[in-house]
N, C-alpha and C positions, 0 to 999 in steps of 0.2 A: 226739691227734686221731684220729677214726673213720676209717677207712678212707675212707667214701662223702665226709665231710665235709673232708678232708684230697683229693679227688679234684676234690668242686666246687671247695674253695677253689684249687687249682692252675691249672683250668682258666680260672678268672674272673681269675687274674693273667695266664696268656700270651694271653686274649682280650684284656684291656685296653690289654699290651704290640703286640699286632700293629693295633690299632686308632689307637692313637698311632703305631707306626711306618706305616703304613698312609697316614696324614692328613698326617702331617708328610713324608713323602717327594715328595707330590702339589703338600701346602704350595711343598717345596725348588723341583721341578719351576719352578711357577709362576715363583716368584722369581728363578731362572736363566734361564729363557726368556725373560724380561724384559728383565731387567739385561746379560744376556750378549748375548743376540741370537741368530738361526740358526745363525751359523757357528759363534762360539766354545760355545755351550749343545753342538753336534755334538761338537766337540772334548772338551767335558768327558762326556758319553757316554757315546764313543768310549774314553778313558780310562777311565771307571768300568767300561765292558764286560771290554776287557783286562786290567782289574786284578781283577776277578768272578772271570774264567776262569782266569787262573794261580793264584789262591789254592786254588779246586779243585782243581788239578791238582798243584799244590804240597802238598795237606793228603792226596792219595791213599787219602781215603778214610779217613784216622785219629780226626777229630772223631767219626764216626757210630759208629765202632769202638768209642770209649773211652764212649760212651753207653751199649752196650750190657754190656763187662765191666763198669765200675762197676756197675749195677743187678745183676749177675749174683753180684759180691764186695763187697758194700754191707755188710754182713758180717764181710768177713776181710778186716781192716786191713789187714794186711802186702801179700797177694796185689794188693789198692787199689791202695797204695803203686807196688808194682811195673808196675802197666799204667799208670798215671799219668804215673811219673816215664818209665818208654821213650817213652810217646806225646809228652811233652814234650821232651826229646832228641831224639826224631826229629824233630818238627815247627819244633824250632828251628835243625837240619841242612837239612830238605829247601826249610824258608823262606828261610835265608838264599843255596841255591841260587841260589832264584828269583830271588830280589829284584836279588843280582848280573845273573843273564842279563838280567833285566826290564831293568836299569840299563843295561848297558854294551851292548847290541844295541839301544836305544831307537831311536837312527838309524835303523838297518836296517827295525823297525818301522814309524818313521815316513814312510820310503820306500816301503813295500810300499802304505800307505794312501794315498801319497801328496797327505800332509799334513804340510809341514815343521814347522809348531808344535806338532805332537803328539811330537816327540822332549822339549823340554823338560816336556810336563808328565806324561810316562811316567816320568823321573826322578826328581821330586817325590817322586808314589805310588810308585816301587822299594822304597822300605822297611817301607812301610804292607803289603807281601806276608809280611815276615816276620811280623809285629807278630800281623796280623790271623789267620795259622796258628795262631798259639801262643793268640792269643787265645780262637777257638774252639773250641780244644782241652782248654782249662782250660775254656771256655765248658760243653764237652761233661760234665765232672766234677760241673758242679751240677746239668745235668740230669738222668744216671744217679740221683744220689743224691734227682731229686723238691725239690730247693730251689728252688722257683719262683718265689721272690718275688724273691729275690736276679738268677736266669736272667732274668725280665721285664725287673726294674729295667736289667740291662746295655743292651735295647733302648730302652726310653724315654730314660734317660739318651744310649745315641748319636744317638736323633732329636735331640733336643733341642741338645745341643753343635753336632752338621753343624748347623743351620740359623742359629745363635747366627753359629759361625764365619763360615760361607759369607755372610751377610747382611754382617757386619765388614767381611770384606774386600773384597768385590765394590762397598761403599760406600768403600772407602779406595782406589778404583780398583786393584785385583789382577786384576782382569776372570777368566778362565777357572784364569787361574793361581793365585789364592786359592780357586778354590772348592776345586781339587785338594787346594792345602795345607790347607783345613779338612778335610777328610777323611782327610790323615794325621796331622793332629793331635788329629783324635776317635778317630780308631785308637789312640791311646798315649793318651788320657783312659779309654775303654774297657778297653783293654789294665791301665793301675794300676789300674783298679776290681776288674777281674776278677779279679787278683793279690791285690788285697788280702782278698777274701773266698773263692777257692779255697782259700787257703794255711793256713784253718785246718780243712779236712778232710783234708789229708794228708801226707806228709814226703816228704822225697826219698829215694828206694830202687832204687839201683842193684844188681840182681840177675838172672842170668840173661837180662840185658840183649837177647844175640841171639837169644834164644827165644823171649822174650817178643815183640821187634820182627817174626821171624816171624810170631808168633800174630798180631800186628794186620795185617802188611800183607797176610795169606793173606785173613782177616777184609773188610780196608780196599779191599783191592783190588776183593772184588765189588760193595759199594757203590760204590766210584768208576763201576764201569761205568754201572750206574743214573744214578749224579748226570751222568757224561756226555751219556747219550741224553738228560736233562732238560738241559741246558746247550747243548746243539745245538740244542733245540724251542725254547729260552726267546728265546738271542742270533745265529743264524744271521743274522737278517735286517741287526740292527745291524750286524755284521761287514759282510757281503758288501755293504750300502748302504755304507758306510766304504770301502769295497776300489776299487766300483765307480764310484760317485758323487762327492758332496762335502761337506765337514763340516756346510752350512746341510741340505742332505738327511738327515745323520744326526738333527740338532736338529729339523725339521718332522717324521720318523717317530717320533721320542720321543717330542713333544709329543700325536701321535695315539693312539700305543701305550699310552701311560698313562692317558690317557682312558680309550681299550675295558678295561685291566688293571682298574679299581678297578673298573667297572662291573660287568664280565661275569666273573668271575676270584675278586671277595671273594666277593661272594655263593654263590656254588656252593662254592666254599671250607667257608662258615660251616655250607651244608646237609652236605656230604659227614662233616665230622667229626661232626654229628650221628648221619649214618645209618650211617657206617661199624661201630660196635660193635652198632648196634641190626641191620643184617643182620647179624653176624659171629654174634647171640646167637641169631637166629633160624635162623638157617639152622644152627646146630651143635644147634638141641632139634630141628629137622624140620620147624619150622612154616614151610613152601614161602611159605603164603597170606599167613605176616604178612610175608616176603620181599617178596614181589610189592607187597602194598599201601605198603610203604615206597617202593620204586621207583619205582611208580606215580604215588605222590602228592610225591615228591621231585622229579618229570621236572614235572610238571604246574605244582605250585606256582614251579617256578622257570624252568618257560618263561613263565607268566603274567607273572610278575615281571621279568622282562629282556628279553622283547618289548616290554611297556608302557613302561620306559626307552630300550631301543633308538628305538622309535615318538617319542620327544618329543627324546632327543640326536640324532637325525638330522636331523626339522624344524630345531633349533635349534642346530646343529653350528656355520654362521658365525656366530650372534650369541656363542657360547659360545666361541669362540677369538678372536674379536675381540676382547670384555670380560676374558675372563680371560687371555690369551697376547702380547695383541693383533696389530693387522693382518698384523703382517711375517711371524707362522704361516697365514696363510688357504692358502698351498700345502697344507697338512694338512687341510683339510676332505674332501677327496674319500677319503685315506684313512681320516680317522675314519670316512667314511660306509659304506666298502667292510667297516670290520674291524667295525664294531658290526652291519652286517647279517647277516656272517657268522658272527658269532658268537653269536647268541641264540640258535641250536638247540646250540649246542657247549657254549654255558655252561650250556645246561638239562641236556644230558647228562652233560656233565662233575659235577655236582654228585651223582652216583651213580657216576660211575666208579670209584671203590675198593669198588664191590662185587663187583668179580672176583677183589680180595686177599682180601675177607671171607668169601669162598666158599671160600678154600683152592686158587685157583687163580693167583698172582702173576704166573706165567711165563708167561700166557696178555695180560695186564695190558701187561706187559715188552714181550712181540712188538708190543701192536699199538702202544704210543708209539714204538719201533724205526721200524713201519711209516711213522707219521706224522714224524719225524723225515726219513729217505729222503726222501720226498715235500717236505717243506718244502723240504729243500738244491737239489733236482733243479727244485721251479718258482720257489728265487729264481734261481740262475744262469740258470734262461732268459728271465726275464721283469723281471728286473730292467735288464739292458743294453736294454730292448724298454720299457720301461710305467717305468720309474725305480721313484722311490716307493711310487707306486699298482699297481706290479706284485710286491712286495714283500709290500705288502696283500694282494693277491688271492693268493700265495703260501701266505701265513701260512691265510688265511680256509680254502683249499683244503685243509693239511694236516690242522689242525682238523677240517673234515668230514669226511676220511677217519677219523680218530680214532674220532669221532661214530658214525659209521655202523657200525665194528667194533666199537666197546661192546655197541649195542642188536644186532648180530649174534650177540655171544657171548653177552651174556643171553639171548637167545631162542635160539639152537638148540644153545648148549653145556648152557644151564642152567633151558631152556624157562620163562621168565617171562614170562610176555604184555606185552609191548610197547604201550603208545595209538598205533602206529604214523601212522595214519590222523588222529589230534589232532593230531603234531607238524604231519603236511603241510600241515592245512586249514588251523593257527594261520599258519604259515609263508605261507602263499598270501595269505591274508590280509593280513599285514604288507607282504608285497609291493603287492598293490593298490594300499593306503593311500599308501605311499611312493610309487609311481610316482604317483596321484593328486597327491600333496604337490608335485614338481617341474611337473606339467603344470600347475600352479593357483597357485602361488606367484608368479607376476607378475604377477597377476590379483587374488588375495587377502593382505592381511597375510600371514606367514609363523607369528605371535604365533596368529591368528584360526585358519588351518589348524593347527597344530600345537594349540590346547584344541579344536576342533572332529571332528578325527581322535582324538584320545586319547577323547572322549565316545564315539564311535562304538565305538572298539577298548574302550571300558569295560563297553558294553552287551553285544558279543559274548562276552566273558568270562563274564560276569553268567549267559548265554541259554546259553551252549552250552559253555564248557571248567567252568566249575562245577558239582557235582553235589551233588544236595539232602543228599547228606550234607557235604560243603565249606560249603554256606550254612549249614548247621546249626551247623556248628563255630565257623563264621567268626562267626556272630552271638551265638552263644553266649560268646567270649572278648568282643567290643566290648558288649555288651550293661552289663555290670557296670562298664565304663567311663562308659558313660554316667549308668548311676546313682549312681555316685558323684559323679559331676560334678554331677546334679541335684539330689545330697543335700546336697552341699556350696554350693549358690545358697541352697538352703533354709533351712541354719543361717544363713548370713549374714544372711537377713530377718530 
């Protein structure tokens, strides 16, 4: 297969696999919030978060490691062999660590949260630590080598098993404590899949064993810092609501959190990997301008896009947790409302934020999520004893903007790209209006009626002032052929 053609086809498999994992995690949500309720949904979390965190912390950095020698000796079997077989020794040493501490401290754990039925289902998951280390480790083997179809299938397939399980037993009344065991039992269905199709690219080879385990943790170690600062930005909040609160408080943030994650989170996701290579390519020939207009129209099209859903999830935030969560989440409306407002300039931004790696500048990248990280930890401990939940929210919303604001800082005066500085504010003022509009008028008018009447409005100014005759040109240029097709095909029908 062609290189190009061997590149598209890899990428359309880990697109399909994060799409399915994507849907069916949201699906899971749903059906745990349900079934389980506030409290116990908090508990399982609450576990899922602790059992996140140690696995990082237990894998120190070796899966991202052995990603990169494989591709490096993809080549030289033997040398393969050798980083392979250490990363798997190590990972099956530093997992079973964990999994013992995870196990026999669970009490201790479950006293610090003060949640005593979180000691039993920390024990559960104790061994899904080791499983899932070694898992991703061999995980890490197909990706070096580019087998993508095999790397995908491992995700769909765990979607698929967790929700199979967890639906089982949550129906065979397991309540919080089946959902966990489905998860250690998709861990070891994952775990023999991954086994069975690692094990025919390489042998076991034990050589020079502590040199090589140097070479990865020297390696491993500085990723882990990176995976750090992202694991403090990611679960700060679930911890310290856990710590501070109570387990129905962990379950009503989840339920909000996951809302704002797939809205404002995929999408800028799906832009970034697009533009990440296309400034990486431009800015290594010199072309500044085709730089800037990626940016540009990156920032633009995915503020247009995530203000216009932020604008209709906000109107329709309680009927939308009613219907899909139901009643007993309505304490989470006001943080969905807090975190989806404050994150539509974040998620516009963020959808170009790896263009300070594609510049050749990471360490600039590095400081400012550091920065926002700091800032996260320092406004949940003060605002969460203060505001609970919703102070948690405005934490999270806070750090993010800081984030936000150092991005479009270092592209402009580190790497002078012209900013729409002046577009984000007006869209943003805007949005505001509308919503404060929205609460002043809502006991007055349907909720259904403002929120299609408000999106009409917010459709027009889009139309009249953040689109530019060259965007309409584009824009109708791609629907245009849609449509005749559609009318070619009424055609033949006659």
């Amino acid at each position: 297969m062609k290189g190009s053609s061997k590149f598209a086809f890899d990428i359309s498999w880990v697109f399909v696999s994060q799409i399915v994992a994507l849907g069916s995690g949201f699906l899971l949500n749903i059906i745990l919030s349900r079934w389980l309720g506030p409290a116990d949904f908090g508990l399982y979390t609450l576990t899922l978060t602790l059992f996140t965190v140690s696995t990082l912390v237990a894998g120190i950095g070796i899966p991202e490691t052995i990603v990169k020698y494989v591709a490096d000796y993809k080549d030289d079997q033997e040398r393969l062999n050798t980083i392979v077989t250490t990363g798997v020794i190590n990972s099956i040493l530093l997992g079973t660590v964990a999994s013992l501490v995870f196990f026999l401290f669970s009490g201790e754990i479950a006293e610090i949260f003060g949640m005593p039925d979180l000691a039993g289902l920390i024990r559960i998951i104790a061994p899904a630590i080791s499983l899932s280390v070694v898992n991703t480790t061999l995980l890490s083997l197909l990706n070096g080598l580019r087998e993508m179809r095999s790397y995908s299938f491992r995700f769909i397939l765990r979607s698929f098993l967790l929700i199979v399980l967890a639906t089982l037993f949550i129906l065979s009344g397991f309540g919080a404590a089946g959902a966990v065991l489905a998860l250690l039992l998709t861990e070891i269905g994952t775990f023999a899949f991954v086994i069975s199709v690692a094990r025919r690219h390489f042998s076991l080879q034990v050589v020079d064993h502590w040199a090589t385990t140097k070479k990865i943790l020297t390696f491993g170690s500085q990723v882990f810092i990176a995976g750090a600062i992202f694991l403090i930005n990611t679960y700060t909040d679930t911890l310290l609501i856990g710590y501070m609160l109570t387990d129905a408080d962990v379950g009503w943030y989840a339920v909000a959190f996951a809302i704002a994650r797939v809205a404002f989170l995929s999408l800028p996701g799906s832009i970034s990997t697009v533009s990440y290579p296309a400034i990486s390519e431009y800015y290594s020939k010199g072309l500044r301008d085709a730089v800037e207009a990626v940016i540009t129209r990156s920032i633009r099209y995915c503020l247009i896009l995530l203000s216009t859903v932020g604008l209709v999830l906000i109107c329709l935030s309680e009927a939308i947790i009613t219907f899909v969560f139901g009643p007993a989440y309505l304490p989470a409306v006001p943080v969905i409302i807090i975190l989806v407002y404050g994150m539509i300039v974040f998620g516009a931004v963020s959808s170009i934020g790896p263009a300070i790696s594609a510049m050749n500048r990471p360490g600039l990248s590095s400081k400012a999520t550091l920065v926002m990280a700091g800032a996260n930890v320092c406004f949940d401990v003060t605002l969460i004893p203060l505001l609970g939940i919703t102070g948690a929210a405005i934490g999270t919303v806070g750090s993010y903007t800081i984030l936000a604001v150092l991005i479009l800082w270092v592209l402009h005066h580190v790497f002078d790209i012209r900013i729409e500085s002046a577009t984000i504010i007006t869209t943003f003022g805007v949005i505001t209006v509308l919503i404060i509009a929205f609460f002043l008028l809502r006991d007055m008018i349907h909720p259904y009626v403002l929120a299609v009447l408000f999106t009409g409005l917010y459709g027009v100014y889009i139309y009249r002032i953040l689109l530019t005759p060259d965007d309409k040109r584009e824009f109708f240029s791609m629907v245009s052929p849609i449509f005749v097709r559609i009318a070619a095909g009424r055609l033949n029908r006659r």
